[in-house]
C-alpha positions, 0 to 999 in steps of 0.5 A: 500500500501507498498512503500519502498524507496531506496536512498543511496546518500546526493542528493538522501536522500535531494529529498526523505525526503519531500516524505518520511515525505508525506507518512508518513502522508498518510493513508493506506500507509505502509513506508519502508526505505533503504539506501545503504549508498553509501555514508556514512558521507554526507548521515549521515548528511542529515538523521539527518537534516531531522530527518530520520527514516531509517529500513534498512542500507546496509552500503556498502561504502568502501574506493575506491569502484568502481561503480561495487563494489557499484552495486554488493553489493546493488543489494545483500543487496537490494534483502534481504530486498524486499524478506523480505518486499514484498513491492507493489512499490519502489521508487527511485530518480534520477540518481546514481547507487544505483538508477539503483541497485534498480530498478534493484532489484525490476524489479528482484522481479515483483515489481512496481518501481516509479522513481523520477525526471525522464526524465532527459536527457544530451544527452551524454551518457558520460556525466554526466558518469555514471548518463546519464546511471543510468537514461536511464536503470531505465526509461526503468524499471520504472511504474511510472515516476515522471517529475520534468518538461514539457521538462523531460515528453517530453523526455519521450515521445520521447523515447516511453514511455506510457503518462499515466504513466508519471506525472510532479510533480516539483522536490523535492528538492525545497520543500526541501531547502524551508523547511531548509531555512525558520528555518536557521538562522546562521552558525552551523560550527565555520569556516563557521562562518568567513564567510563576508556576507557583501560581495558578496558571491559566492558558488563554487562546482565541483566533476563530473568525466568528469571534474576532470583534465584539465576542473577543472583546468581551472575552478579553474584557473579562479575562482582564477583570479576572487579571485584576482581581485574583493576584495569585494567577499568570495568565498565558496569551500565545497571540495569533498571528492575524492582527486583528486578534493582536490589536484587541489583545494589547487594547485589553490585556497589555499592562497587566503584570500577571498577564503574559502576551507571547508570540505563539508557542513551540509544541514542546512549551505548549504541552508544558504550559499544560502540564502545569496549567489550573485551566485553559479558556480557548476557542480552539478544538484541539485544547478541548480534547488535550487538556484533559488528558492532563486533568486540565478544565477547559471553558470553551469560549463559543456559542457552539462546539463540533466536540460536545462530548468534552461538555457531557463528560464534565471535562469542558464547560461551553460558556460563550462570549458574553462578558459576564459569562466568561468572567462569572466561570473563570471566577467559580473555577477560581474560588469553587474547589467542589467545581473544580475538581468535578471537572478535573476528575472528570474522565477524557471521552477523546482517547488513550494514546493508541489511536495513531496505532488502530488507525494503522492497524485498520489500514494494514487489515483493510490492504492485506485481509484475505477478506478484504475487498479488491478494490481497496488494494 
């Protein structure tokens, strides 16, 4: 079998490399990588962590690229690099436009295409924009659908898909911080270093576009008011690239001596910062699944989230991005330690660090079973 795999974004590159460093190890597995670079400087950082071994970079990025802009030029570079390859199946991960652009690509070209962290739904098609998107059109060209969960499989279901193409594997990127954060001992960043961990630590990240604007500014507002208030905590702000998220950032937060704006960080300080975090306020999807591997509570600053699993179990909160609610649940995780530890204790519904493993495992059954369809080898 050969398997190319495309990512092009630091997400996309954390979930992929456990399965990359799988079917490496695999025998009579042929491995191809292809990173669009979509991002460029975050993407970077992860190959290097990881130790990445990368046959084709299409090096897309460029300053204010718009999403036609990144689709246009993968889909391009992609059909080069399968036409040239003739790979039996592409596996993608999760939800952005280089994951659409890829599928695309490999649907183009009769390509078996397995997806990575499928199934995720928000229910808005707005919201996250354009990932709700991305997700839903390469499910629809997907053969093998890898769930990160029982409720990912279930959504799946629902929109008619054929069960026996659908497997729940965990998601990756559990096995991932794993593997960092048992090696990370220290910062690697001089100004991570200033860092207090003998406070409590809170880990702040937003980016989402549906946020940008009046919801940051509430976000932002009240973790300001939290800054203020409780002199026993840092607040950590890795700052995305895109200026808008800056500008608001230094307008509410700059001044504050317990509050930490930072340039994003490597993945090796990120799995430290949570290693010793209390809590994390994010938008991000990948937090809502890793801190709690860690026993980290997440609040989950959207209106909606594509990974309600993390709220049933109690390992995250979905609070939203008015004012009040962002700083009334960071205040009761500050000051309430039955509600703390609730969420704390609570059991991670997103995996155990084996699903790189299954997920290759189901691959080598799939292209080597004496039962397995001939037109899946």
């Amino acid at each position: 079998m050969k398997a190319l795999v495309i990512f092009g974004t630091r997400p996309e590159g954390i979930k992929m490399a456990p399965i990359i460093k799988e079917l490496k190890k695999a025998d009579g597995v042929e491995l191809v990588t292809c990173i669009t670079s979509q991002h460029r400087e975050l993407l970077d950082s992860v190959i290097k962590v990881f130790d990445l071994e990368i046959d084709y970079d299409l090096n897309i990025f460029e300053k204010g690229q718009t999403l036609t802009d990144i689709t246009v030029r993968s889909l391009k570079g992609l059909e080069e690099v399968i036409k040239k390859e003739e790979p039996d199946v592409v596996l993608v991960q999760g939800d952005t436009t280089t994951v659409f652009a890829g599928a695309l690509e490999a649907f183009y070209n009769g390509v078996k295409i397995g997806h990575v962290e499928a199934g995720l739904r928000s229910g808005n098609i707005l919201s996250p924009f354009p990932e709700e998107a991305n997700r839903k059109l390469t499910g629809i060209m997907t053969d093998f659908h890898f769930c990160p969960t029982q409720r990912a499989k279930e959504n799946l279901i629902k929109e008619g898909y054929d069960e026996k193409k659908l497997y729940i594997t965990g998601n990756t990127v559990i096995d991932a911080l794993l593997m960092t954060a048992d090696k990370v001992d220290s910062f690697t960043r001089d100004d991570l270093k200033k860092i207090d961990l003998n406070k409590r630590l809170i880990l702040l990240t937003s980016h989402r576009r549906e946020n940008q604007g009046e919801p940051m500014e509430n976000i932002f507002g009240a973790v300001r008011k939290i800054a203020d208030e409780f002199n026993d905590v840092n607040i950590v702000f890795p700052m995305h690239p895109n200026p808008r998220v800056r500008e608001l950032a230094k307008k509410h937060l700059d001044g504050a001596d317990n509050v930490i704006l930072t340039e994003p960080v490597e993945y090796e300080d990120m799995a430290y910062i949570l290693k010793h975090a209390y809590m994390v306020v994010t938008d991000s999807g990948g937090l809502q699944e890793e801190a709690p591997a860690l026993g980290v509570p997440v609040l989950v600053i959207r209106r909606e989230t594509e990974r309600p699993e993390g709220i049933e179990y109690g390992t995250a909160k979905l609070v939203g991005t008015e004012f009040d609610s962002v700083y009334n649940n960071m205040k009761t995780l500050l000051t309430d330690k039955d509600e703390y530890t609730k969420m704390h204790k609570a059991i991670n519904p997103y995996g155990d660090g084996n699903s790189a493993k299954m997920i290759k495992d189901i691959f080598c059954l799939l292209y080597t079973s004496d039962a397995a369809d001939d037109s899946l080898r």
